[in-house]
C-alpha positions as CSV (number, residue, x, y, z in Angstrom):
1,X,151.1,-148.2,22.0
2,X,151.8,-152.1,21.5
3,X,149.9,-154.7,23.4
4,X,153.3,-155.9,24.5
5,X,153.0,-152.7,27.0
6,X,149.9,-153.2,28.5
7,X,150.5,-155.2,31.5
8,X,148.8,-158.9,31.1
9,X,146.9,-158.9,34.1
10,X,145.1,-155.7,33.5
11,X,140.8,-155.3,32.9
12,X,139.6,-152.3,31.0
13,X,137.2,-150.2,30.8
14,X,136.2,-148.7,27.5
15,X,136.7,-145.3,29.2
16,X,140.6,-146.0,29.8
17,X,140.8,-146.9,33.5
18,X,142.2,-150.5,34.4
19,X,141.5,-152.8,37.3
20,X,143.9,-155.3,38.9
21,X,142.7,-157.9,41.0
22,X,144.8,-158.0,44.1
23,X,145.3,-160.7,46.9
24,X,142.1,-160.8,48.8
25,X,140.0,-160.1,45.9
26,X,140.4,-156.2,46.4
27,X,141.1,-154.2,42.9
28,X,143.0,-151.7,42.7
29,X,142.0,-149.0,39.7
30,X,144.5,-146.6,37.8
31,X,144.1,-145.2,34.3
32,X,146.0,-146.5,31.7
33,X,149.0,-144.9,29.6
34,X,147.2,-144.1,26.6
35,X,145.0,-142.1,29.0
36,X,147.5,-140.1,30.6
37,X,149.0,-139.2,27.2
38,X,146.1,-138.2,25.6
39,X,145.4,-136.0,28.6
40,X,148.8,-134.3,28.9
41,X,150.8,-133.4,32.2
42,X,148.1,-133.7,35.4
43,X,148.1,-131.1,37.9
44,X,145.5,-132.2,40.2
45,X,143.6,-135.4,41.0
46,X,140.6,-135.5,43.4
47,X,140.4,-139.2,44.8
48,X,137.3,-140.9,46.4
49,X,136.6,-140.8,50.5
50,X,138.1,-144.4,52.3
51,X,134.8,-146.1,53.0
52,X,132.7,-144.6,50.0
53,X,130.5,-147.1,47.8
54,X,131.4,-146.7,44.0
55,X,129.4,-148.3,41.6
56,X,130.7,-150.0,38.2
57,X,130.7,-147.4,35.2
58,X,130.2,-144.6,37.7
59,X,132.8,-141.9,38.3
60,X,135.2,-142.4,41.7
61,X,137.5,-140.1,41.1
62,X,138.5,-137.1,38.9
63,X,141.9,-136.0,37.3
64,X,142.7,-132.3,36.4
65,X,145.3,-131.9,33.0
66,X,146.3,-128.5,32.0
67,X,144.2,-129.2,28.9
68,X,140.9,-130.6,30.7
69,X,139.2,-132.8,33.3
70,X,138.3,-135.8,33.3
71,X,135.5,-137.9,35.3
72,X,137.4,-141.9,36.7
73,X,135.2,-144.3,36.3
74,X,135.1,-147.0,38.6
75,X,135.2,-150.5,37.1
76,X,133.8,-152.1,39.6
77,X,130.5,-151.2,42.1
78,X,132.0,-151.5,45.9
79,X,133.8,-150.0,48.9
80,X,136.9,-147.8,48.5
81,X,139.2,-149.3,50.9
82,X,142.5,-147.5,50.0
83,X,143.4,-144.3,48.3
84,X,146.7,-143.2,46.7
85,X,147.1,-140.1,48.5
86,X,150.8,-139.4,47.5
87,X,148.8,-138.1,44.3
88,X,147.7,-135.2,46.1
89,X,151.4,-133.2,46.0
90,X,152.7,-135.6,43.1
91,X,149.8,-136.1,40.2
92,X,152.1,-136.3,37.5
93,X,153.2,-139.5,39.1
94,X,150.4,-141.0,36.6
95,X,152.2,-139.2,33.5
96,X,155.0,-141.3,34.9
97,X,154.1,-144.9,36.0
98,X,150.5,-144.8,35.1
99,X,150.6,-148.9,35.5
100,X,152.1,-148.8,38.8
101,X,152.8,-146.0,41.1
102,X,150.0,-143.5,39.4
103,X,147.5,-146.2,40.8
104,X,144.3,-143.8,42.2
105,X,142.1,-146.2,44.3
106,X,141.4,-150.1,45.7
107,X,137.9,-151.1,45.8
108,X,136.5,-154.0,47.5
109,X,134.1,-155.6,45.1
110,X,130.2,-156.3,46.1
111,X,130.3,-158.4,42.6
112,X,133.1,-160.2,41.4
113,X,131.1,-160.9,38.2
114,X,131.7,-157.4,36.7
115,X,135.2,-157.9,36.4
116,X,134.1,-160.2,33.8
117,X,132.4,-157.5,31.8
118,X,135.9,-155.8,31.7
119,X,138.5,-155.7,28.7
120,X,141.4,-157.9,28.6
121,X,144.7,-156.3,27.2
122,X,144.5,-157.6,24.0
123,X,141.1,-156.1,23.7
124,X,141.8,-153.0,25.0
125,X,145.0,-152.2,22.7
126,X,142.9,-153.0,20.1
127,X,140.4,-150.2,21.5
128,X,142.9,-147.5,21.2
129,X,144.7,-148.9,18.0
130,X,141.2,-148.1,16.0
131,X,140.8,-144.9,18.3
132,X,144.3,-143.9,16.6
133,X,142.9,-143.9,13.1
C-alpha cells in the first residue's frame, strides 16, 4: 500500500480507522484499506445507536470477517449523529470502497483538539509499511 492511496485528508488511528472532517465540523469514521485487507471478506458489521456518546480510543462499532472480529474504535469522543446503515445487508461494501462508501459512522465532536492527536497519511502509511516487515 503506497501513500499515494491514502486519501490526503484522512486522520488515523494507530488501530486502522480514519476520520474525515466534514462541513460543520462533524467526522465521519471508516476503517482504512489496509484494515479491510488484512481482515478478509466482512459478513457483518454492528454499528453504533444515532444519538450514542463515543469516546476517543473507545470502541463504536464492530466488524465481523470470516476470519475474526474486530472492535472500531472511535477517533474521536462525541455524539453519533449518522450511521451507515446500508452496511447492514451490504458489509463487504468496506472490502470495496473502504475510503468512501464502506464509511461506518459520523460523530459530532465534544473536542476538536483530539483530531490533532490523530495520524496524518503520510504517518499512517508509514505505520503499516513497518507493520509489513
Amino acid at each position: 500500500m503506497s501513500a499515494s492511496e491514502i486519501p490526503g485528508d484522512l486522520k488515523f488511528l494507530k488501530s486502522h480507522e480514519w476520520a474525515r472532517v466534514e462541513d460543520k465540523g462533524l467526522v465521519r469514521v471508516g476503517i482504512s484499506d489496509h484494515a479491510q485487507e488484512q481482515l478478509g471478506d466482512l459478513v457483518y458489521v454492528e454499528l453504533p445507536e444515532v444519538g450514542a456518546q463515543v469516546q476517543a480510543g473507545n470502541g463504536a462499532a464492530t466488524v465481523e470477517s470470516v476470519k475474526a472480529a474486530s472492535d472500531i474504535y472511535s477517533p474521536v469522543s462525541g455524539e453519533i449523529v449518522e450511521v451507515n446503515e446500508s452496511l447492514a445487508d451490504k458489509p463487504e461494501t468496506i472490502n470495496e470502497d473502504a475510503y468512501g462508501e464502506g464509511w461506518l459512522f459520523v460523530v459530532k465532536p465534544s473536542d476538536r483538539g483530539e483530531l490533532d492527536e490523530l495520524l496524518d497519511a503520510d504517518a499512517y502509511a508509514e505505520l503499516i509499511e513497518n507493520e509489513d516487515h
